[in-house]
N, C-alpha and C positions, 0 to 999 in steps of 0.2 A: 651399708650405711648404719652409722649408728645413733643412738640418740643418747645424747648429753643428761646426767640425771646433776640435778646441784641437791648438794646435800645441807642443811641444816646445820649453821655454826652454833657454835658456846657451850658451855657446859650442858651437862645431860641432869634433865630437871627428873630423874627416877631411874633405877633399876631392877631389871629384873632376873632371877634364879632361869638357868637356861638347864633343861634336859635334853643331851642330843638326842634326834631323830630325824629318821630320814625322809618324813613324812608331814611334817610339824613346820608348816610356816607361821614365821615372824619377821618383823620389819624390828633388827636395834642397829646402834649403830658405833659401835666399838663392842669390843669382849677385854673381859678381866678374866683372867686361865688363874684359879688357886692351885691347882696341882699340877705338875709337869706333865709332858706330853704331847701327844698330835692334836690338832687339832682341823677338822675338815668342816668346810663352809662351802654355802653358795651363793655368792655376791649379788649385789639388786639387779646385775645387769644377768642374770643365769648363769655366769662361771662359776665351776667347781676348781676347790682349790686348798690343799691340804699344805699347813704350817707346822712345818719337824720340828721337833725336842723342843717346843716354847718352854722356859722355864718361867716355873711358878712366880706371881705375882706379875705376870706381864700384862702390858696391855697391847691390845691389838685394832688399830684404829682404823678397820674398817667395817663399814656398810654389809648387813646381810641379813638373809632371807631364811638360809637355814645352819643348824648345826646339826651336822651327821653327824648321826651314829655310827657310821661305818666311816672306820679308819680313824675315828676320835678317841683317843688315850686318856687324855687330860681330861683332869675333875675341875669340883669347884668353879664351872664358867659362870660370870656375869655378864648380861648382858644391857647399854646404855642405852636411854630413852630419852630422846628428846621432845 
């Protein structure tokens, strides 16, 4: 069973500088990747889940909890605040 989370529309009223770690929770809710690379997260529902060769300036629109340090490549993340 699982349970439905609704997430928060419109623009994202603040950002913030994300340092992966694999230990460091936060609630944003999109990432901007400035450098190329992996990037590995853990979604608000606890799925881990790693995104290959995002090229720089992407955005990536979803919801998480964490940005790993392990298996994370990619620099420059930001991370959206609603």
């Amino acid at each position: 069973m699982s349970e439905k989370i609704y997430l928060p529309s419109g623009l994202a009223t603040d950002a913030i500088a994300i340092t992966p770690s694999d230990s460091t929770v936060l609630t944003v809710f999109g990432l901007y990747v400035g450098g190329a690379g992996n990037v590995a997260v853990t979604g608000l529902s606890g799925v881990a889940v790693t995104f290959t060769n995002v090229p720089a300036g992407t955005i990536l629109p979803i919801a998480v909890n964490r940005v790993m340090l392990t298996n994370t490549t990619a620099t420059n993340i930001t991370g959206f605040l609603v």
